[in-house]
N, C-alpha and C positions, 0 to 999 in steps of 0.2 A: 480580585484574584490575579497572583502576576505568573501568567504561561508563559514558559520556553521553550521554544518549536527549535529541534533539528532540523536540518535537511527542510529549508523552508524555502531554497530555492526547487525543490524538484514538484512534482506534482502534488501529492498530497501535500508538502509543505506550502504550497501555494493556496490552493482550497482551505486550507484550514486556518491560513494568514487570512481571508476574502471571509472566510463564517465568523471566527472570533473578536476581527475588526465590527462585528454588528453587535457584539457584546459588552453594553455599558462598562459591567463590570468587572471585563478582563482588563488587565494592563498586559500588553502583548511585546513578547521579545523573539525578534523572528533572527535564527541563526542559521549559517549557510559557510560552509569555507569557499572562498575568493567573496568578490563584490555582489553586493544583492544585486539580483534580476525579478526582486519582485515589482510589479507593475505600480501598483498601490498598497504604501505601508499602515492608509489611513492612520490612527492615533497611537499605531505600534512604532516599535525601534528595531534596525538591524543590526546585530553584528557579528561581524565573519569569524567562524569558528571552527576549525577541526577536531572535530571528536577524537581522531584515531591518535592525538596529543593529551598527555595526561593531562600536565599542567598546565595548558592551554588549557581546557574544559576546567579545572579545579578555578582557576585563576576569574575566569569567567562567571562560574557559577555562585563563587564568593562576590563576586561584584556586582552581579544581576537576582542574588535575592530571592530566585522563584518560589515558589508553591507547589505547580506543579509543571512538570517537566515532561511534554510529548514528543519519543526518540522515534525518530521518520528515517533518522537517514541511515543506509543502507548500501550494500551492494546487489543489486538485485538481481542484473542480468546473469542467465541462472549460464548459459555456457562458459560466460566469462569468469565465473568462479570455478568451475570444472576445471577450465583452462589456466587460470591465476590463484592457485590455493592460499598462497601467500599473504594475496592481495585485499580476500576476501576474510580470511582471519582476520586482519587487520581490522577490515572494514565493518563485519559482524559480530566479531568476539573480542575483539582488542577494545574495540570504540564502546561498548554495552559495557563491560568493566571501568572504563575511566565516566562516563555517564552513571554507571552505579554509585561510585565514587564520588559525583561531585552532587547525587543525590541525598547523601547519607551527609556530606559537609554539611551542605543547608539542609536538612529535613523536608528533603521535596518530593512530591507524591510522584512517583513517575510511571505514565502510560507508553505501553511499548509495543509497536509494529511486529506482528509476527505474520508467517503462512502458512498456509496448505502443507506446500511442498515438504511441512517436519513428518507426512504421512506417505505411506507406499502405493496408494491408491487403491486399496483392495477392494474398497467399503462403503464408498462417499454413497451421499451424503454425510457427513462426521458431526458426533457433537463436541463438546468441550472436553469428554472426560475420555475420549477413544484416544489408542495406543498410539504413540508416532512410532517411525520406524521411515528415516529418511533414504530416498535412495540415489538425488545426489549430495554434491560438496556442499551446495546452498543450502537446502534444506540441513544436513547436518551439522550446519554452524548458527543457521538459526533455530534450530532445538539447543544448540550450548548453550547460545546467548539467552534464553527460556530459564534454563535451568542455572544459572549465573544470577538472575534476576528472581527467579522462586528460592532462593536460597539466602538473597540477601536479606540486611536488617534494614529494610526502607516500606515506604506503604508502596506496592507496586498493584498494576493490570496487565494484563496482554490481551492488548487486540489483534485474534488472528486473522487474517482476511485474503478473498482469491482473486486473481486476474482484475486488475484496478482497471480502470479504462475513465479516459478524461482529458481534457484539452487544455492548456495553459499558454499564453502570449510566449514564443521562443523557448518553449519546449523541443527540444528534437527529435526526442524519443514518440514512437509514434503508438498508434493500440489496434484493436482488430476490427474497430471503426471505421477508422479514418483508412487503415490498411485495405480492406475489401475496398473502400468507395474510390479510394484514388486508381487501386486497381482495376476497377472495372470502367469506370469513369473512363479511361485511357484502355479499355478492351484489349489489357490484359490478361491471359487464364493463370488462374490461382489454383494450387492445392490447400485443402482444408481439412485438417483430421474431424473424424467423426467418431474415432473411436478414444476419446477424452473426453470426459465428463466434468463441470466446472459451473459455481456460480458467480457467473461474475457480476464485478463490485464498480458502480459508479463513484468516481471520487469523492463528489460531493456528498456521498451515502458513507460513506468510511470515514471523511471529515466529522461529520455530525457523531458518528459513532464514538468517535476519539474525544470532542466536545463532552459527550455526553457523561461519558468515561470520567472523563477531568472533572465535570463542572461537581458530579456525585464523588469525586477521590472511589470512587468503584475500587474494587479490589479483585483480586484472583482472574480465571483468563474467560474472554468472550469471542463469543465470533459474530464477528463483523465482514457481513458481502451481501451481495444481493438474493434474490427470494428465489429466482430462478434456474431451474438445472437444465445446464443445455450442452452440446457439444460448440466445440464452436464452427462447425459446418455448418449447424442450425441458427449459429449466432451470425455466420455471412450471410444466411438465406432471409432472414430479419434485414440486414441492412441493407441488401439489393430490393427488398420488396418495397420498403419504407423511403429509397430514393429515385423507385421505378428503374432501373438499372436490369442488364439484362444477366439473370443468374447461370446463361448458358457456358460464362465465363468459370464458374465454379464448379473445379470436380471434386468428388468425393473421394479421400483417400485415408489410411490407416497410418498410426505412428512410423510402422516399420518402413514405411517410404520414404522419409526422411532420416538423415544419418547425421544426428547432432553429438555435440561432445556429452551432454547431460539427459541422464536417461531424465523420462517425464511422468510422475504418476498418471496413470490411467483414470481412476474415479476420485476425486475430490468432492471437492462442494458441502457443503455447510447449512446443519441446522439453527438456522438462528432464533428459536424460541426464548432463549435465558438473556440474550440482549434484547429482544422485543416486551418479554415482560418487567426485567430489570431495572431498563433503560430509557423504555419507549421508542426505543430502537425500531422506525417504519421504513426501511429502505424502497425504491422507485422497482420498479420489474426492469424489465434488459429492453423491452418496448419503449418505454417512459425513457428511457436512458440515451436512447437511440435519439428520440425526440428531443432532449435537453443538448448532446452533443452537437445537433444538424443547426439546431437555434443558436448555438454559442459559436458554430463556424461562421453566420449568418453576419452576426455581428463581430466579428471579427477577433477571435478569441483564439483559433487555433491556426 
């Protein structure tokens, strides 16, 4: 089966480059605009692509053949789209149309990145078939690019998934992991909402998700994240305990203490029952995860 990874330099494109490379029977093409920064391309190929270029992606996709096509890349950071409406058009509604496009060219099944954030927060836990109703910029462009993609004429999936969290070689981008440990690690005090609700997602759990997705051409939308519903105040008090680390460093605080450009849904998180039976979708708990992060810093991964 020959997979085309977006966005295969960023985190999830990295993990999912590291799980499919174990995959006899993928033939793997890992795509990223500027040069790879992936570590090990094992028996895959890279080549640099920008999606938010029609004919670049068309040009591309006629040359490279896929099957099926897993679209990662994104603009994610959610203030910087608040902040750059522009930029993130581009980035999540421009770029899913020319990727629809160069789907529909070759007949390739394409599984697609989606979040939380297309919801208001009223409700979470959420299943698949609950209303969205986004309440910033990001989330409203990635309910477009949803609805851009459940409209087209191609075999599509949506995986929606929450708060990734995962380490990769030259990543810069950092997660609420490594955030709390460095912080306290250096007896720093940190504020932490408590009043946000979220399950969050190991990458290597969201890779597999996407795999699984692919390897069955799945159809219609799943949610893909982790089992557990926590705030992420409770998600620091996990990571101080589990590096012995002293939590007096950690205060408890509420959204409105912070004054960011993008407001943030309150309750998210994700029932994942329809990819567990589906799919066989068993993701790790936020425990386990914490565990697999501290072991991959070990060895030198983040």
């Amino acid at each position: 089966m020959k997979i085309l990874i977006t966005g295969a330099n960023g985190l999830l494109g990295q993990k999912l480059v590291s799980l499919l490379q174990q995959q006899p029977e993928v033939a793997l093409m890992a795509t990223s605009r500027g040069n790879c920064r992936i570590k090990d391309l094992g028996h895959g190929s890279f080549h640099s692509l920008d999606v938010t270029k029609e004919e670049e992606v068309l040009t591309t996709f006629a040359r490279l053949q896929p099957e099926v096509v897993i679209h990662t890349a994104a603009m994610t950071q959610v203030d910087d789209c608040e902040l750059n409406p522009e930029a993130c058009i581009k980035a999540n509604i421009g770029a899913v149309k020319n990727v629809v496009a160069g789907c529909r060219q070759v007949k390739a099944h394409l599984v697609h990145l989606s979040t939380d954030f297309i919801f208001d927060g009223s409700a979470g836990p959420l299943t698949e078939e609950a209303a969205p109703n986004p309440v910033n910029f990001y989330g409203e462009t990635k309910l477009q690019a949803e609805e851009i993609i459940k409209q087209a004429d191609i075999g599509w999936a949506i995986a929606r998934t929450v708060l990734v969290y995962g380490v990769v070689p030259g990543l810069s981008r950092s997660n609420i992991i490594l955030w709390v440990k460095e912080n306290l690690e250096n007896k720093k005090n940190i504020k932490v909402v408590d009043d946000q609700w979220r399950t969050p997602t190991l990458a290597e759990d969201l890779a597999l998700g996407c795999w699984l997705m692919a390897k069955k051409k799945a159809t219609g939308v799943y949610n893909i994240s982790g089992k557990d519903m926590l705030t992420p105040y409770a998600m620091a008090q996990m990571v101080a305990d589990y590096f012995a680390l002293d939590n007096r460093y950690i205060t408890r605080a509420d959204s409105a203490t912070f004054s960011q450009p993008a407001k943030r849904p309150p309750k998210t998180g994700f029932v994942i029952e329809k990819a567990r039976q589906e799919l066989g979708y068993q993701p790790h708990s936020f425990a386990e995860g914490i565990e697999i992060i501290a072991r991959q810093i070990k060895e030198g991964a983040g």
